[in-house]
C-alpha positions as CSV (number, residue, x, y, z in Angstrom):
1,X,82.4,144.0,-87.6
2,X,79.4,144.6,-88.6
3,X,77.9,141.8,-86.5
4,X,79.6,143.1,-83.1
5,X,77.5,146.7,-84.7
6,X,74.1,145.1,-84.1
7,X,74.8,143.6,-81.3
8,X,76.3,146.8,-79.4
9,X,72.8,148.7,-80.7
10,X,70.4,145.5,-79.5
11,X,72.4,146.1,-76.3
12,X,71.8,149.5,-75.9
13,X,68.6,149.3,-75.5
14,X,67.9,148.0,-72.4
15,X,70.6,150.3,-71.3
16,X,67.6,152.9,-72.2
17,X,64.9,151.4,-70.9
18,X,66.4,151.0,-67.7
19,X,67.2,154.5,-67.8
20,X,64.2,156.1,-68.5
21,X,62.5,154.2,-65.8
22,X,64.7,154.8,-63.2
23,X,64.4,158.6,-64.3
24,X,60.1,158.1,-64.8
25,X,59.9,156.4,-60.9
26,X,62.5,159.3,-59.2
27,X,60.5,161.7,-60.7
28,X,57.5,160.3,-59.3
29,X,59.6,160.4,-55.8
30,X,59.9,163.8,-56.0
31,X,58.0,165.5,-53.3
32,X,55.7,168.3,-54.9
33,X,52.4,168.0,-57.2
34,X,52.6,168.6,-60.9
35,X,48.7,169.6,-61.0
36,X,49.3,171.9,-58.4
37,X,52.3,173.4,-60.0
38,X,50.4,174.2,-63.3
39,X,47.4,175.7,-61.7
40,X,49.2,177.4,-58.9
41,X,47.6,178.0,-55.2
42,X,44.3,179.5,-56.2
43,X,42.6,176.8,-58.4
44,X,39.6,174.8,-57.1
45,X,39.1,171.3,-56.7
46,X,37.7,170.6,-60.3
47,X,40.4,172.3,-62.0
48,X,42.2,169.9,-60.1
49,X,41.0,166.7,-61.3
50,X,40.6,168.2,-64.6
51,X,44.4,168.6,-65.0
52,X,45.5,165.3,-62.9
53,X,43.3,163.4,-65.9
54,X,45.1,165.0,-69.0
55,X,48.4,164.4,-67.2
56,X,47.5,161.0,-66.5
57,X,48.3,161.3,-62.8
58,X,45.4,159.3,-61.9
59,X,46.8,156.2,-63.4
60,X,49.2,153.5,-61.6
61,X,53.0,154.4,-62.6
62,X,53.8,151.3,-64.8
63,X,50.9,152.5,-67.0
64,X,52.1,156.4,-67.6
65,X,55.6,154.6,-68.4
66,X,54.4,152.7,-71.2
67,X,52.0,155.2,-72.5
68,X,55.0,157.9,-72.4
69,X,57.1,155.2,-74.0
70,X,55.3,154.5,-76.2
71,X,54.7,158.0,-77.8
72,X,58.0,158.4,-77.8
73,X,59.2,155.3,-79.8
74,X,56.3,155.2,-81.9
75,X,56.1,159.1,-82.5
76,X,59.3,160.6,-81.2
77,X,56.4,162.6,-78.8
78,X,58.4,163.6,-75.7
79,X,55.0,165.3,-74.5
80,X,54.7,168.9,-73.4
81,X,56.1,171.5,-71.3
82,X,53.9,171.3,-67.7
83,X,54.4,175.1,-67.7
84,X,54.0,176.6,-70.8
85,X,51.6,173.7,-72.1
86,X,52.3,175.5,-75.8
87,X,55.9,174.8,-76.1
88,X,56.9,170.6,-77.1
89,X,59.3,169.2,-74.9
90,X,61.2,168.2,-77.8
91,X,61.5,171.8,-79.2
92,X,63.0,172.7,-76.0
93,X,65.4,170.4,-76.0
94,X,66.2,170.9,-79.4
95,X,67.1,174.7,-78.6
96,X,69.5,174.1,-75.5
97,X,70.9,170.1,-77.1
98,X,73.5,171.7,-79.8
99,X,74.8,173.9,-77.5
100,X,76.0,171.2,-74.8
101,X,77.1,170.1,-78.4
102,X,79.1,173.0,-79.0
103,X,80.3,173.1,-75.7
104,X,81.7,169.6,-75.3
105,X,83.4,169.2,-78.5
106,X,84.9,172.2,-78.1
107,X,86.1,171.5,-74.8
108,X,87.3,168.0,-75.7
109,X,89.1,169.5,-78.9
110,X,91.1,172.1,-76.9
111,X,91.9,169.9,-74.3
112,X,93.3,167.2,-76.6
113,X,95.1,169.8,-78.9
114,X,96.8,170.8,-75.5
115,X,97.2,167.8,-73.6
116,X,98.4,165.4,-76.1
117,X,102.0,167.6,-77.1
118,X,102.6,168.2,-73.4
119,X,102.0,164.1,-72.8
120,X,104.7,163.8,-75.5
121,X,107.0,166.1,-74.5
122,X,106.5,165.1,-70.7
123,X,107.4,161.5,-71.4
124,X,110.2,162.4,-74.0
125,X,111.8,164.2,-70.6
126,X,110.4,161.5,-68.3
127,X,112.4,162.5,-65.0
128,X,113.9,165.4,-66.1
129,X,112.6,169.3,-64.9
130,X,109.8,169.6,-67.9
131,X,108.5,166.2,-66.5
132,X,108.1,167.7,-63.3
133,X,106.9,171.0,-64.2
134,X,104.5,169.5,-66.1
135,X,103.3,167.2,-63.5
136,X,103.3,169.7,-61.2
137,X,101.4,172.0,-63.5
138,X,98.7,169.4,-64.2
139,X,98.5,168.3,-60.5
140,X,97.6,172.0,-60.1
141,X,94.9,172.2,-62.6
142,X,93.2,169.0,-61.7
143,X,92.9,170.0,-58.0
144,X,91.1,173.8,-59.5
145,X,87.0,173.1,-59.1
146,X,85.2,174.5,-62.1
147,X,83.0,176.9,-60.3
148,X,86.5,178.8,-58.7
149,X,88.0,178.5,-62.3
150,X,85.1,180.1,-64.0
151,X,84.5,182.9,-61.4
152,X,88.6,183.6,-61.5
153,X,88.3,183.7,-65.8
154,X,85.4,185.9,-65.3
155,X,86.9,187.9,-62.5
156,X,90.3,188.2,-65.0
157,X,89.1,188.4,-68.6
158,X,85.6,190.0,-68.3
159,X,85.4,192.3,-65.1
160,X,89.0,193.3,-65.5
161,X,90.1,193.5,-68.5
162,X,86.9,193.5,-70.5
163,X,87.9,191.4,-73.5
164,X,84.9,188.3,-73.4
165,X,81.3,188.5,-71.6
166,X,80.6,187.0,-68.8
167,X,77.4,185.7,-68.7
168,X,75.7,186.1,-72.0
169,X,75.9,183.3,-74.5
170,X,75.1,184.2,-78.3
171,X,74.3,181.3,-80.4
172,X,76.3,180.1,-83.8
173,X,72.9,180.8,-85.9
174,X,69.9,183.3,-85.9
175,X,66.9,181.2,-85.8
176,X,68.8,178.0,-86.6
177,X,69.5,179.4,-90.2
178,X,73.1,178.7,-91.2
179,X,73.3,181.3,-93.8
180,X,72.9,183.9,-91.0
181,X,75.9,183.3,-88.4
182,X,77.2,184.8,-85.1
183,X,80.5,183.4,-85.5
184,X,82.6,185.9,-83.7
185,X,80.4,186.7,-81.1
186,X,80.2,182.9,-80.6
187,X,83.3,182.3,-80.4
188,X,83.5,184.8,-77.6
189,X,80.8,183.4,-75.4
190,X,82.5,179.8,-75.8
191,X,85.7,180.7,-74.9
192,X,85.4,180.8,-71.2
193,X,83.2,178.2,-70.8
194,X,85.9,176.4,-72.6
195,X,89.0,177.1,-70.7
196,X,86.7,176.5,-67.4
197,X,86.1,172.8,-68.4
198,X,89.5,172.4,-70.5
199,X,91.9,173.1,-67.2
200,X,90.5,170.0,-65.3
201,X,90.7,168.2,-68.9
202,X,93.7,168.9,-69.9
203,X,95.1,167.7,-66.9
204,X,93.7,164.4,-66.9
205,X,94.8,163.8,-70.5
206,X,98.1,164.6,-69.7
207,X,98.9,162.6,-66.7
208,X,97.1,159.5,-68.6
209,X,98.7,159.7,-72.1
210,X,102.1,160.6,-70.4
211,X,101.9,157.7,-68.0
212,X,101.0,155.1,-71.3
213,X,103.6,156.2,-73.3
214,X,106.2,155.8,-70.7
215,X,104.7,152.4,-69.9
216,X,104.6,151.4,-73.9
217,X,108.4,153.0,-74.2
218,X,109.6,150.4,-72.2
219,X,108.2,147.0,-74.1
220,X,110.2,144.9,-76.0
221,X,108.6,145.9,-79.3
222,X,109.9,149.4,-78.8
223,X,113.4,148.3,-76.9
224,X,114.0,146.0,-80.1
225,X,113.3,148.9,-82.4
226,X,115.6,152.0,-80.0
227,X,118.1,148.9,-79.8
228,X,118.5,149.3,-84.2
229,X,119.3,152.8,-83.8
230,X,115.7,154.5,-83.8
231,X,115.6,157.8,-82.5
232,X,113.3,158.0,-79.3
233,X,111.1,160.9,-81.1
234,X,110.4,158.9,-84.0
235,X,109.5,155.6,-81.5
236,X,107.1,158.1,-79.8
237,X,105.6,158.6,-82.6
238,X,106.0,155.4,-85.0
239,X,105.3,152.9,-82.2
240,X,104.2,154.1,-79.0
241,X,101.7,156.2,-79.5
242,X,99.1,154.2,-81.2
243,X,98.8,151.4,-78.9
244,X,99.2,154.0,-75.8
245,X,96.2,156.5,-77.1
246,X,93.6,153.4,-76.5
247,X,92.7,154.8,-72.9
248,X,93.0,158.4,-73.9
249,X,90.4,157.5,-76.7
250,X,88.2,156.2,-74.4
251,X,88.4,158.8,-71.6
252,X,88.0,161.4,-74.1
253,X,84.7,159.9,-75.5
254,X,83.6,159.4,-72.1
255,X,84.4,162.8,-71.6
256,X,82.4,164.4,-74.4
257,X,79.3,162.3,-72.8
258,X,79.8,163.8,-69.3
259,X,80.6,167.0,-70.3
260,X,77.2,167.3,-72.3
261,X,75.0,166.3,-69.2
262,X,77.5,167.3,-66.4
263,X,78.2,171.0,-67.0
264,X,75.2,172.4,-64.9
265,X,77.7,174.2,-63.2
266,X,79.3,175.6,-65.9
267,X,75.9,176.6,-67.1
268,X,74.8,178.0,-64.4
269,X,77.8,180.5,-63.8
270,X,77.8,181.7,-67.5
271,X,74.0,181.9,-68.1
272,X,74.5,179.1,-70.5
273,X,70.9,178.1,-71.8
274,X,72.1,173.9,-72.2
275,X,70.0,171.1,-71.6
276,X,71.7,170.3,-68.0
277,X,70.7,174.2,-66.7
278,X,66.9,173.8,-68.3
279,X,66.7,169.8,-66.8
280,X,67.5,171.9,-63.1
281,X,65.2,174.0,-63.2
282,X,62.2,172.1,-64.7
283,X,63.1,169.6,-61.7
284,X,62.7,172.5,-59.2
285,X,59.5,173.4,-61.2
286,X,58.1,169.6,-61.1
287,X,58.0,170.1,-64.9
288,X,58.8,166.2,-65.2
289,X,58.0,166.0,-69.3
290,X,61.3,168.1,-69.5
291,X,63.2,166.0,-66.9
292,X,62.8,162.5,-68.7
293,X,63.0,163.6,-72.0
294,X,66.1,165.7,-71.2
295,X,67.9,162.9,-69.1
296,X,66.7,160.5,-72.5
297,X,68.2,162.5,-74.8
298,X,71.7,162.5,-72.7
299,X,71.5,159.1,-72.3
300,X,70.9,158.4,-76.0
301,X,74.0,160.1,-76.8
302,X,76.2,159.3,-74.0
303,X,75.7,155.1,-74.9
304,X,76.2,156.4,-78.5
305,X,79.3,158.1,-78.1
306,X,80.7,154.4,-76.3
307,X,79.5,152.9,-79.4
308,X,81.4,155.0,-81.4
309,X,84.6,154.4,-79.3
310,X,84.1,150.5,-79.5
311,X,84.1,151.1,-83.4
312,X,87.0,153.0,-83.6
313,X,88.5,150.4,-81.7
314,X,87.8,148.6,-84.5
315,X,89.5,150.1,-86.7
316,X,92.9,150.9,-84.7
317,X,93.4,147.4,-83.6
318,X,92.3,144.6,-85.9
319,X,92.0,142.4,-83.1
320,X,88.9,143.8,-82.3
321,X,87.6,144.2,-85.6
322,X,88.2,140.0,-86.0
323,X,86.4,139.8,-82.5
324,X,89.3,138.1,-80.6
């Protein structure tokens, strides 16, 4: 197990590299002139220069990609923000990274809490009118586009009846000290957000975990075992829902990835300060420093979070683990 480990992390890493280099050259693609953009329209010509040589602008792309890789493996230096020169990429990043945190394990957690019951109960009923209210339901909620569901939960729970903000996101922790906590007024800002990624979620959980266990209901393992007398509930629960949660594992750690780099939306509509929301508008600022580390950072995590499914794997099905 630990063999297949190293291999998955020696793996990874061109995964990264590749990554960070497409992210390095499209930023280079991007029309607009970070020089310009720090000086703004009224600096002269040796200002100019001046600024093209401390960003390294005057030097062939392969060359800025190794020197920026390079501080960044060597000193974890994802350089500096273009417009506010005083503030470390990496500090920035650190500020909006636990929040898409936050965010997407909390969004993955409700979803699963919700989706996996109503999977159950759905296939329990297979055919009969829960199935197809459920169905229906989640056919529903999949078809909902975030940015309708979050206006609607603003519209309903803030504008109307005044019970969560809309727009204005309090952090877990003053100053990143955790004996000084905003829980409740946390909790408050995350709950829309939440329920805006959760309904699309949910949905997808539900029609894949329901669709498994019907499937794994009906092999011969699980006939033999109904055929002795065990009651359906306990099969569901004994024997079909171990080998049936495989894909649900792995679309829920996929999940978690693309809801930490995909929820500009989200972010946008509730003035969520996440990396996704501060990558968007560096990239309309030509503030590339931020761009490539934040897309680095994502993609660090996101091949991590596979990693972590592939061990887990590990551990549910000894086949795996044995490397057969």
């Amino acid at each position: 197990m630990l063999r297949t480990i190293g291999i998955k992390i020696l793996l990874l890493i061109p995964v990264l590299i590749i990554v960070s280099f497409g992210t390095f050259v499209l930023v280079d693609l991007v029309p607009g002139d970070p020089a310009q953009q720090v000086l703004g329209p009224n600096s002269t010509a040796d200002e100019y220069e001046r600024i093209r040589l401390e960003l390294g602008l005057d030097t062939p792309l392969l060359e800025r990609y190794w020197d920026w890789g390079t501080k960044v493996v060597v000193h974890g230096d994802l350089g500096k923000n273009l417009i506010n020169p005083r503030v470390d990429v990496s500090d920035t990043l650190q500020r909006s990274f636990p929040i898409n945190l936050e965010l997407a394990f909390a969004s993955i957690g409700v979803s699963l809490l919700l989706a996996v019951p109503a999977a159950m109960a759905s296939a329990y009923f297979a055919g009969r009118r829960l199935d197809r209210s459920l169905s229906v339901t989640a056919f529903g909620m999949i078809s909902v586009p975030p940015f309708l569901s979050g206006l609607i939960l603003i519209l309903i729970f803030a504008l109307s009846l005044g019970w969560l903000p809309d727009s204005q996101w309090t952090r877990l922790t003053n100053n990143g000290s955790w004996t000084d906590l905003n829980l409740v007024e946390n909790i408050k800002s995350l709950v829309l957000p939440v329920l805006t990624i959760s309904i699309n979620e949910i949905a997808v959980f539900l029609r894949l975990l329901r669709g498994d266990l019907i499937g794994t209901l009906q092999e011969d393992f699980v006939l033999a075992a109904k055929a002795k007398g065990m009651p359906t509930r306990h099969l569901m629960l004994r024997e079909a829902m171990r080998p049936s949660s495989f894909s649900l594992i792995t679309l829920a750690g996929v999940s978690v990835g693309r809801v930490i780099g995909g929820t500009v939306i989200v972010e946008r509509i509730f003035s969520i300060p996440g990396v996704g929301k501060q990558v968007v508008e560096a990239a309309t600022k030509s503030d590339y420093p931020i761009v490539q580390g934040g897309v680095l950072v994502l993609a660090i995590f996101y091949v991590a979070i596979n990693m972590g499914i592939d061990i887990l794997y590990g551990f549910l099905d000894p086949r795996i683990r044995r490397g057969r």
